[in-house]
C-alpha distance (Angstrom), angle and dihedral (degrees) to the residues before:
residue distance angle dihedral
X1 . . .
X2 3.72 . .
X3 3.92 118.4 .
X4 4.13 109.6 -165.9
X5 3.23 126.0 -178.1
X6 3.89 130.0 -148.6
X7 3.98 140.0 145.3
X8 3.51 117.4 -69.3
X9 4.00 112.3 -111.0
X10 3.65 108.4 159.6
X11 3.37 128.7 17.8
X12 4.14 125.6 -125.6
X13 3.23 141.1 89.0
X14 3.96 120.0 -108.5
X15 3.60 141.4 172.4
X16 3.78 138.0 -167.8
X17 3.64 140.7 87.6
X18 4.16 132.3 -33.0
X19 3.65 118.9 -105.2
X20 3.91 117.0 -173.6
X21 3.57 108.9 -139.8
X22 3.71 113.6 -160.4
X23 3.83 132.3 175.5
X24 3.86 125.5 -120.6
X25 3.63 109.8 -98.3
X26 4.24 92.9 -116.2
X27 4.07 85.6 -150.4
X28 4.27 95.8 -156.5
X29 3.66 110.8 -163.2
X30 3.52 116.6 -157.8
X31 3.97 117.7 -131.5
X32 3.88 148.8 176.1
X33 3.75 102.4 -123.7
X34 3.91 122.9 -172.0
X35 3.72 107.6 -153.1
X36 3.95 111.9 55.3
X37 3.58 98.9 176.4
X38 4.06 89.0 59.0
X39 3.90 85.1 50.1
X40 3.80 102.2 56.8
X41 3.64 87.0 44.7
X42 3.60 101.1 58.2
X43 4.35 75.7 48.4
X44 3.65 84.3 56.7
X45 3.69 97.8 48.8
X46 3.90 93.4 38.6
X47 4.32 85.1 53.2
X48 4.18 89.9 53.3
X49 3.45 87.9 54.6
X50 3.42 98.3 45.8
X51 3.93 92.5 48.5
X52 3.81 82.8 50.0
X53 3.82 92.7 54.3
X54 3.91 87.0 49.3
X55 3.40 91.8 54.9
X56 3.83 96.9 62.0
X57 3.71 93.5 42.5
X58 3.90 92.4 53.7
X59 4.16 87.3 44.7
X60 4.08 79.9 51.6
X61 3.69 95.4 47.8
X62 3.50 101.7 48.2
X63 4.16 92.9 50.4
X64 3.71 93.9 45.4
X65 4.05 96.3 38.7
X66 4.10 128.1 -3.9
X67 3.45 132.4 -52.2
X68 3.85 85.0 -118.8
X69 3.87 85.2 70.6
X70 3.73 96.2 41.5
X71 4.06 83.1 58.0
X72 3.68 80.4 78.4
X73 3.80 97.0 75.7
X74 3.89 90.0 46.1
X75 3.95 83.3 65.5
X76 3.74 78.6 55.9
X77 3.22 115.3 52.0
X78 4.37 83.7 43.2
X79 3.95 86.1 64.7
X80 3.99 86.0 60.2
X81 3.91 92.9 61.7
X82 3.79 96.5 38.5
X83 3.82 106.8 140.2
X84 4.23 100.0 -141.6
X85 3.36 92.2 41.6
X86 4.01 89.0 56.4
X87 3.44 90.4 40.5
X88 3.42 86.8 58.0
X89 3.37 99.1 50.8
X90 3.43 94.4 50.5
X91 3.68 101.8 47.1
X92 3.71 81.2 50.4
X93 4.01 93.6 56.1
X94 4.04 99.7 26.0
X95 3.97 88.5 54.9
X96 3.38 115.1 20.9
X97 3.86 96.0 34.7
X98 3.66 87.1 -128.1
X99 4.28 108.3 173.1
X100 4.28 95.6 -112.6
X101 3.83 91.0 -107.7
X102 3.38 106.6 60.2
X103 4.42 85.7 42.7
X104 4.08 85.6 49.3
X105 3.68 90.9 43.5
X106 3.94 88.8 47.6
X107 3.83 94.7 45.7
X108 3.91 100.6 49.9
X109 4.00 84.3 47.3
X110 3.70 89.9 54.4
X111 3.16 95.6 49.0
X112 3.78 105.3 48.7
X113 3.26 90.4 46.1
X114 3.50 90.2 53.1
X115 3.78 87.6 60.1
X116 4.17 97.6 47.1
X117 3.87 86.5 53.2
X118 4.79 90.1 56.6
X119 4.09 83.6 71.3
X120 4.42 89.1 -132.3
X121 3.29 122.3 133.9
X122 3.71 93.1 -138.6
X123 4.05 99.6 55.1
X124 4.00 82.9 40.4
X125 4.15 86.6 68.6
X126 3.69 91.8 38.4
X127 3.41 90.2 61.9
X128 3.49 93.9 57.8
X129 3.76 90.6 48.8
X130 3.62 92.6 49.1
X131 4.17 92.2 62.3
X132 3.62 84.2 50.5
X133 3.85 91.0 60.1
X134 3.86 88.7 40.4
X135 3.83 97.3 55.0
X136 3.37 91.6 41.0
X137 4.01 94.6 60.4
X138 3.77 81.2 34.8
X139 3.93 93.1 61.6
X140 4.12 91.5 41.9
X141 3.90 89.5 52.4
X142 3.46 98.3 48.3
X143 3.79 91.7 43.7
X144 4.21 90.0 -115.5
X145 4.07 115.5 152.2
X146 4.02 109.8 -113.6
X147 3.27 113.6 -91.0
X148 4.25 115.1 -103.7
X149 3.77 145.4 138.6
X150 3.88 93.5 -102.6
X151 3.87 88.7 132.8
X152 4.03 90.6 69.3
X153 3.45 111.3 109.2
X154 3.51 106.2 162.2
X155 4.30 131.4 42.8
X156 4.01 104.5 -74.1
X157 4.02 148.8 -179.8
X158 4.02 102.1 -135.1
X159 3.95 117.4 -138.5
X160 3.74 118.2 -163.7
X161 3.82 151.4 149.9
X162 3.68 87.8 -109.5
X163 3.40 130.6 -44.3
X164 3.90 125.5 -131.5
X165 4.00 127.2 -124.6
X166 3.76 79.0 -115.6
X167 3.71 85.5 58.7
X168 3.02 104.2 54.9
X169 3.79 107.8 38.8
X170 3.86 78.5 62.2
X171 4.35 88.2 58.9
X172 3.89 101.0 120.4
X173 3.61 98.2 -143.0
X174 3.89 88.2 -147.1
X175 3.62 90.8 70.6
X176 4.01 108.8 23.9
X177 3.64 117.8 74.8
X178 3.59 93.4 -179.8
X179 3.66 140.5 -61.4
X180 3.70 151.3 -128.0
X181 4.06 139.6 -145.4
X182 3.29 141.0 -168.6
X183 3.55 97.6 -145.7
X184 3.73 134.6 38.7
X185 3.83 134.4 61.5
X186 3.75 139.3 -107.1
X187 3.83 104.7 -105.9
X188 4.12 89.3 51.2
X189 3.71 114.2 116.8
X190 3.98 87.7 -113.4
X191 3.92 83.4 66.5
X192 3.52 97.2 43.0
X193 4.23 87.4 55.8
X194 3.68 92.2 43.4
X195 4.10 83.3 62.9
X196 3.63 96.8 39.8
X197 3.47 91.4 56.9
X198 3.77 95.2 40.5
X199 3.98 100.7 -117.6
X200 4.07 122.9 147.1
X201 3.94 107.0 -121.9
X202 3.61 135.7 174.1
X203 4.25 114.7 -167.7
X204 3.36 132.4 -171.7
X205 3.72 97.8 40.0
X206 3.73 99.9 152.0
X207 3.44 135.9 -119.9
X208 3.96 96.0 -59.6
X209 3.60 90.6 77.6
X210 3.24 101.7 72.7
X211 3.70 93.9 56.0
X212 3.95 98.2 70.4
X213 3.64 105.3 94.0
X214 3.80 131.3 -117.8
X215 3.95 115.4 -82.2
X216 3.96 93.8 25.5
X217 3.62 111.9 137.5
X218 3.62 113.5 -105.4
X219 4.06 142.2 -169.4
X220 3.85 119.5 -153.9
X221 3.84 117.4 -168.4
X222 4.18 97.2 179.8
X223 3.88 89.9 -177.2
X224 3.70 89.9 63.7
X225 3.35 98.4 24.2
X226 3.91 99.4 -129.0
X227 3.59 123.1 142.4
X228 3.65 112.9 -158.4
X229 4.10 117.1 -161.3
X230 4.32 120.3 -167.3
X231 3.49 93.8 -2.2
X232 3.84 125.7 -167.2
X233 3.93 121.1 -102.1
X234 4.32 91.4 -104.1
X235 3.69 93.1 52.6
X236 3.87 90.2 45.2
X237 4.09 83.2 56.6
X238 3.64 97.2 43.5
X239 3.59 88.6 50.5
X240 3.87 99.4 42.5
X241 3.98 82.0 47.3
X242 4.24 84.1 64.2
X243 3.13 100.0 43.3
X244 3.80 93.5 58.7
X245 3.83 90.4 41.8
X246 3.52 86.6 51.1
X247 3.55 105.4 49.3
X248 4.41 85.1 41.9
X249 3.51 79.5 47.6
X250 3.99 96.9 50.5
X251 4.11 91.1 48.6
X252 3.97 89.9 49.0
X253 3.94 92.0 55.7
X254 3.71 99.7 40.4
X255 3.86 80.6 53.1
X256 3.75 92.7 60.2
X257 3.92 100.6 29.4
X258 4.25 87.5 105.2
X259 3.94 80.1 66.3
X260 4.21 124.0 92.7
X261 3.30 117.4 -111.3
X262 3.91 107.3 -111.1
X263 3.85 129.2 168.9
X264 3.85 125.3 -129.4
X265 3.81 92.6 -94.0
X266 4.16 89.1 45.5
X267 3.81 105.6 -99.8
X268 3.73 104.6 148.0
X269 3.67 122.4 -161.4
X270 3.79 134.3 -173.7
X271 3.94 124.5 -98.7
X272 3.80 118.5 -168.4
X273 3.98 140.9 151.0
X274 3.45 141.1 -103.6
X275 4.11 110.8 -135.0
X276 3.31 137.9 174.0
X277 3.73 108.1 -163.2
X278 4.08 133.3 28.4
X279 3.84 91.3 -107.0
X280 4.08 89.7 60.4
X281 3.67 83.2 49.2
X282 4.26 86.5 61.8
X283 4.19 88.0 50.0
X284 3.32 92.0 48.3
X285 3.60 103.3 69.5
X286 3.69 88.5 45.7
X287 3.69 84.8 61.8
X288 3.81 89.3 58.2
X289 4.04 90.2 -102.2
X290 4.25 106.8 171.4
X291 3.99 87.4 -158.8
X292 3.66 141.2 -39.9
X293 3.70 119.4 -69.8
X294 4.02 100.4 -174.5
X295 3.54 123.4 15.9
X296 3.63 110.8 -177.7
X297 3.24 114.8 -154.6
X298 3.87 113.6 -164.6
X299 3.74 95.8 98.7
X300 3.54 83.3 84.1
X301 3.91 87.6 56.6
X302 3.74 105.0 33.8
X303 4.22 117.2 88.6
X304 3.71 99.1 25.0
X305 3.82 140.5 102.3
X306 3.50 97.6 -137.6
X307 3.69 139.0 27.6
X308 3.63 122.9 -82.3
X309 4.00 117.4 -103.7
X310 3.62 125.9 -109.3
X311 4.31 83.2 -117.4
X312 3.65 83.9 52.4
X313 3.30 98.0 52.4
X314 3.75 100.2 38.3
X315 4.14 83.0 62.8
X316 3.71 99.3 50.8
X317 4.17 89.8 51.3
X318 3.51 87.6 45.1
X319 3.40 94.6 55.6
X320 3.59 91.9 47.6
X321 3.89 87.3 50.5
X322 3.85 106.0 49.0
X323 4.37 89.0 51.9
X324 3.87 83.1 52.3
X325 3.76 91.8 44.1
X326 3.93 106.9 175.2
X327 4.23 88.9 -8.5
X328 3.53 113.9 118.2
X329 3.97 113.6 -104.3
X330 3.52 122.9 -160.8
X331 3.82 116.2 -149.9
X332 3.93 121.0 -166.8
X333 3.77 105.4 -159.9
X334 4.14 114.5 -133.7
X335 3.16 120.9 -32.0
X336 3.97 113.8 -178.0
X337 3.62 136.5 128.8
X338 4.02 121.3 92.3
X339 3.99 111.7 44.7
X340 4.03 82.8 1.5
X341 3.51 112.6 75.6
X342 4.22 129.2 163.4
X343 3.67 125.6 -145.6
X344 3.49 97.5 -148.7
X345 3.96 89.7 47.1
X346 3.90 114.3 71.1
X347 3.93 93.7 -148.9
X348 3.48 88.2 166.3
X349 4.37 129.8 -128.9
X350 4.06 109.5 -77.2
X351 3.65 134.4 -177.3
X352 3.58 92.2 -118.8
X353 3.91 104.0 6.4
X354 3.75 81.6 -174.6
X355 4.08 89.9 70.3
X356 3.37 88.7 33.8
X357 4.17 141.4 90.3
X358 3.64 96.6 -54.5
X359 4.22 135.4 124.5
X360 3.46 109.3 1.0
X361 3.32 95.7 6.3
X362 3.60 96.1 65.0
X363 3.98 95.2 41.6
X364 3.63 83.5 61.6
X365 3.61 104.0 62.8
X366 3.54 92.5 38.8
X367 3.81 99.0 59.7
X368 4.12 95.7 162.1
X369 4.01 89.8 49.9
X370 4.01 93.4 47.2
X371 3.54 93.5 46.5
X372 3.79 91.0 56.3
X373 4.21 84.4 66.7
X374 4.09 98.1 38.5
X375 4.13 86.4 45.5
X376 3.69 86.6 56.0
X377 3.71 105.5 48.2
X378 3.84 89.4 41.9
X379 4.02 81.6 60.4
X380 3.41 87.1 53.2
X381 3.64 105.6 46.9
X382 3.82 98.5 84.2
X383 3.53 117.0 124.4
X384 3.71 89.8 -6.9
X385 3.97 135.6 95.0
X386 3.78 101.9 -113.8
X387 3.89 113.6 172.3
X388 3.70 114.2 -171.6
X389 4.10 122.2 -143.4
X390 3.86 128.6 -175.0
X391 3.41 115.8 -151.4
X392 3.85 128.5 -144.6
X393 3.35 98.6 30.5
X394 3.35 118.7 165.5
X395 3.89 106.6 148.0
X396 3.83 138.1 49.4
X397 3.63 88.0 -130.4
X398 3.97 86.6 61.7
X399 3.90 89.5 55.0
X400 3.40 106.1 43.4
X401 4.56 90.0 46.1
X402 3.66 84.7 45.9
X403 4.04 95.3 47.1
X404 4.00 92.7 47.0
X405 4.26 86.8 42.5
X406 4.44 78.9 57.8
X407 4.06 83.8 50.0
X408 3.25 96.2 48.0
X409 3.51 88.4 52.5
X410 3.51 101.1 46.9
X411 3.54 92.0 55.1
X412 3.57 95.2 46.9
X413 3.90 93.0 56.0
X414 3.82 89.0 40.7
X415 4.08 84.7 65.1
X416 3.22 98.5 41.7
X417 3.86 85.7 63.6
X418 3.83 107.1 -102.1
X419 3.48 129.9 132.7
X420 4.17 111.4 -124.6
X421 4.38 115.1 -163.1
X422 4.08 102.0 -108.3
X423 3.84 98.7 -133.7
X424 3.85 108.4 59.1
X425 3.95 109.7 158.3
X426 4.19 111.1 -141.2
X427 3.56 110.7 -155.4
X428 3.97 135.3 156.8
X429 4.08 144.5 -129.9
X430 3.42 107.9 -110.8
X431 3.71 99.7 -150.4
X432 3.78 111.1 135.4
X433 3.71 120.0 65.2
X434 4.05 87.6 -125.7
X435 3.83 79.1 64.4
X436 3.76 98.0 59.7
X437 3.57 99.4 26.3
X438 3.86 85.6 67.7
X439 3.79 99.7 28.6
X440 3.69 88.7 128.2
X441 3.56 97.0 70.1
X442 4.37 85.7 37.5
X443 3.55 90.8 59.3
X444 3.86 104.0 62.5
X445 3.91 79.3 54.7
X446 3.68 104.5 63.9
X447 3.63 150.1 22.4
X448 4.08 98.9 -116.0
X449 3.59 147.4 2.6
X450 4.06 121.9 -141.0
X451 4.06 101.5 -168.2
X452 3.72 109.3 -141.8
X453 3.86 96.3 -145.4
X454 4.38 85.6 -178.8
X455 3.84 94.1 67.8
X456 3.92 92.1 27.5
X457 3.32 97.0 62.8
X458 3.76 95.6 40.6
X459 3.62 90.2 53.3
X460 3.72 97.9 39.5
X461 4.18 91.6 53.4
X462 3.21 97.6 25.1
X463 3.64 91.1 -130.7
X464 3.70 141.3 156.5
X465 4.15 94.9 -132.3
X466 4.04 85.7 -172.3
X467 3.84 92.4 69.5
X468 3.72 123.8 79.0
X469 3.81 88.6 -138.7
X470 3.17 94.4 58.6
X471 3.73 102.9 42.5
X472 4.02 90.7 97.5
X473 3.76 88.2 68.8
X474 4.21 95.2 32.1
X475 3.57 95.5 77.8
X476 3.69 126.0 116.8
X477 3.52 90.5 -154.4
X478 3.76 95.4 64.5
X479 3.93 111.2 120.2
X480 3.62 94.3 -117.5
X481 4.00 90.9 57.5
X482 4.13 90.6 37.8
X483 3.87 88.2 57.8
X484 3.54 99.5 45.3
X485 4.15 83.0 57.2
X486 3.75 100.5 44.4
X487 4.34 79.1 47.2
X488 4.10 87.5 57.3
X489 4.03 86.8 40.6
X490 3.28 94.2 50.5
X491 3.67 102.0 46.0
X492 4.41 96.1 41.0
X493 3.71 80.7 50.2
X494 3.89 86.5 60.4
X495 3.26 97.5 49.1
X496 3.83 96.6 44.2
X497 4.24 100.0 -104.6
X498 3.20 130.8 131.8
X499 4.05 127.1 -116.5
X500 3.59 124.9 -142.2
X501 3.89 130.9 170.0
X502 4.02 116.5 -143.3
X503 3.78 89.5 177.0
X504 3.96 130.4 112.6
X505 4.15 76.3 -104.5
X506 3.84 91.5 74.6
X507 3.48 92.2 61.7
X508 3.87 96.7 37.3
X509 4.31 104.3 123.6
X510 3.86 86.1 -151.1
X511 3.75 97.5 38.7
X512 3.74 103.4 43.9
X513 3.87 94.7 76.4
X514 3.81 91.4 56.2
X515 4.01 84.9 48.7
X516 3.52 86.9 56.9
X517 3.51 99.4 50.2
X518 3.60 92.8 56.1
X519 3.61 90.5 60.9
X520 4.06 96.1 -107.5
X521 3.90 106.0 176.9
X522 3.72 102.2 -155.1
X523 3.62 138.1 15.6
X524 3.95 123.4 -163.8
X525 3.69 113.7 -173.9
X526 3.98 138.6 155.5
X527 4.04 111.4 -50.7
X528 3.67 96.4 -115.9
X529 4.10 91.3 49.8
X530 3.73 85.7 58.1
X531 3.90 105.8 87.5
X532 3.77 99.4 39.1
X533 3.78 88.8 46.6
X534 3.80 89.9 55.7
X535 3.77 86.8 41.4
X536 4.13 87.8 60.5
X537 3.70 103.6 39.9
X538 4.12 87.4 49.4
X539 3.71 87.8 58.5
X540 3.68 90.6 54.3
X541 4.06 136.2 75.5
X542 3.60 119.0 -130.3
X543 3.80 87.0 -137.3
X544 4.15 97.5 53.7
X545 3.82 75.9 46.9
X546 3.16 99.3 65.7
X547 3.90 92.9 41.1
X548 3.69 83.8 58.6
X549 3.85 95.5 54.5
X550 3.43 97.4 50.2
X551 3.64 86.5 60.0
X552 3.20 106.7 55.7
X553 3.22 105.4 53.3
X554 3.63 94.7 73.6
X555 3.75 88.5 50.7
X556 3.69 115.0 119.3
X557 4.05 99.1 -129.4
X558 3.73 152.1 -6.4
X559 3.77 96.2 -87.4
X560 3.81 89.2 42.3
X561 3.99 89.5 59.3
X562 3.53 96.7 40.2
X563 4.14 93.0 52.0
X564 4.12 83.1 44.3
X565 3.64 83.5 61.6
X566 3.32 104.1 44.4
X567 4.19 89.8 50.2
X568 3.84 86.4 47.7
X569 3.50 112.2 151.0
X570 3.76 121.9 163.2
């Protein structure tokens, strides 16, 4: 029996037997070509395809998952009309008569690279994605198949180097039980599918993993992230045993997701979802969602030549509105810039466009083009609850220009004759530690906070979370990250606001009962989380909860508080 360990991705349990995935060796041959023009043509030709093949993965993604992880592919098919990397190319063909292969090859190389060497977590994944586009024009030039797991023929646990987002939006769910890698980490878009789609996965496993052969029995535990290879007849019972529990388990919560979340001693708090499209908005509720905590709104800006209209706008927030009827829905207002970039908006090339003019930022010094977006979901807001949230905020200046741009706007609608709902809450991401360092003085300025634990733990540890190296530090649960949130809890609470948490922290099994202790308000997670996070916080008292928090902050490390609360014992 073979124990492995890795970083826990997707939760599940699974069981069945190993199938090595392996990538097609591409095999690029470098050559002197004579006719240029011919060569970035058959580029051209290979890139339509490739958008093409994009296409059907995204229509794919969004039926079997969300369209906020279909988004993904629109990332995608962006890389293939990036202007430096075809200028690359070009220069690369046009003057050195380099055959169009070996200049793409060269250019998406540079460019990831490129990204791995700016230190953010974000760029870090794109990289990642960016090979994915590259092979994939790669495998049309050269006239290679794409690559898939066709050959399965029987219910399996995949094992690979790494598998791409291309990959794994592929994964026919009739035949994968879930999979493991030995590279990769858990905020890449690969694990963000492998939740959407509901498969256990364990990633950065190691090199060791892809020495167990193909057909060996194998145990996947994605909450722990533990692979287990050959194992012995008592831990195939104990894990058959979960499995069952689980899946009786699963039923029982989805059951009882339509009821509040309420400790022991009757403290109830708010669960919600993060979506990314009106259609997630519809499978939320069946999840047992009590409003929308994050709405993010650039699918409405993303895979278009020009920006959307106000009217355009107005009907996509509507729709969002009427599913939620009288539920509270959270809208953050643009947030693009770094991996996020719009063809009719010259944002510009940065060193680290992640640092750089980007989200609220941007809105703000282009007044006219934000308004467009805060005149539209004013329109909306009749008869609704719309709560409005900046993102990226990491000055008071940025609050109080972005609250008198939402005047502004309300007055302008009011003259133009349409009614606007009277009680529309303002709050703010607090995602930068400048944020939540001074979230005293933030809190007399709005109505809420929504703590973005992604970007505040990134910033806080300055730490790429997409690395297994790096997970250690990556971990929202690390006491320097858990004290800058009981510091924003404590100081909204002052002030009379309410705290939410629309990061993957909300939805964290092991973190949610030290979010509760802190007093957090409202959590808004991923649809799916929803039921077994209401299952957890029901078996807890707000009181032992507390008890718990206290604790942990004078914990050393992530892993420290997470084994402290899985030894709880009040």
């Amino acid at each position: 029996m073979i124990i492995l360990k890795g970083i826990p991705a997707s939760g599940g349990i699974a069981t069945g037997p190993a199938y090595v995935f392996r990538h097609a060796e591409l095999g690029i041959k470098r050559e002197t070509i004579s006719d240029p023009a011919a060569e970035i043509s058959r580029l051209d030709s290979a890139r339509d395809i490739a958008r093409q093949q994009l296409q059907t993965l995204r229509e794919k993604t969004e039926l079997e998952a969300s369209a906020d992880e279909a988004a993904i592919f629109d990332a995608h098919a962006m890389f293939l009309d990036d202007p430096s990397l075809l200028e690359l190319v070009a220069d690369a063909v046009n003057n050195w008569k380099l055959n169009v292969e070996a200049a793409w090859s060269d250019g998406i190389e540079n460019f990831a690279q490129q990204m791995e060497m700016m230190g953010d977590e974000y760029l870090s994944a794109r990289a990642a994605d960016i090979r994915d586009v590259g092979k994939r024009v790669i495998r049309i030039l050269s006239g290679q198949g794409d690559t898939d797991l066709s050959e399965l023929s029987a219910p399996s646990i995949i094992l690979a180097q790494d598998l791409t987002p291309s990959d794994t939006a592929r994964l026919d769910k009739n035949f994968v039980l879930g999979f493991a890698t030995a590279e990769g980490g858990p905020t890449s878009h690969t694990a963000i599918l492998a939740k959407a789609l509901g498969l256990p996965a364990v990633v950065g496993c190691g090199p060791a993993l892809l020495e167990i052969c193909g057909g060996t029995e194998m145990l996947i535990h994605g909450g722990k992230g533990e692979l287990i290879a050959s194992p012995d007849e008592e831990t195939k019972k104990r894990y058959i045993q979960l499995t069952g529990e689980a899946s009786r388990m699963a039923e029982l919560e989805l059951k009882s997701a339509g009821d509040h979340a309420v400790t022991k001693d009757g403290r109830q708090v708010e669960i919600v979802a993060n979506v990314g499209s009106p259609s997630d908005a519809v499978s939320a509720l069946k999840f047992g969602a009590e409003g929308i905590g994050l709405l993010r709104t650039e699918f409405l800006y993303l895979e278009r030549t020009t920006a959307p209209t106000e009217e355009e706008q107005l009907a996509a927030y509507k729709a969002v509105l009427d599913v939620m009827e009288k539920r509270p829905v959270v809208v953050r207002t643009l947030d693009v810039g770094g991996d996020k970039q719009l063809d009719y908006l010259d944002l510009g090339k940065e060193a680290n466009p992640f640092l750089g003019w980007r989200a609220i930022r941007m809105c703000l010094d282009k007044p006219d083009f934000f308004k467009i977006q805060l005149r539209a979901l004013l329109r909306a807001s009749p008869g609704h609850n719309l709560r409005v949230m900046f993102p990226m905020i990491a000055t008071l200046e940025e609050v109080r220009r972005s609250k008198a741009l939402l005047a502004e706007a309300r007055q302008e609608v009011l003259a133009a004759g349409f009614p606007v709902a009277d009680n529309i809450q303002v709050g703010i991401m607090v995602e930068i530690p400048a944020a939540a360092q001074m979230a005293d003085l933030f809190a007399k300025e709005v109505d809420f906070f929504s703590i973005g634990t992604n970007d505040l733990t990134q910033y806080t540890m300055a730490a790429e979370r997409t690395s297994e190296k790096m997970a250690y530090l990556a971990d929202p649960c690390h006491p320097a990250v858990v004290r800058q949130i009981k510091r924003v809890i404590e100081e909204g609470h002052k002030a009379g606001i309410w705290i939410g948490v629309c990061g993957e922290m909300a939805g964290d099994p092991e973190a949610a009962p030290v979010l509760l202790g802190l007093g957090l308000d409202e959590f808004s997670m991923a649809a799916p989380s929803i039921p077994h996070l209401k299952a957890i916080l029901r078996e807890w008292s707000y009181a032992n909860a507390k008890k718990l928090a206290e604790a942990v902050i004078n914990l050393e490390n992530g892993a420290a508080v997470r084994e402290y609360v899985r030894n709880f014992r009040p």
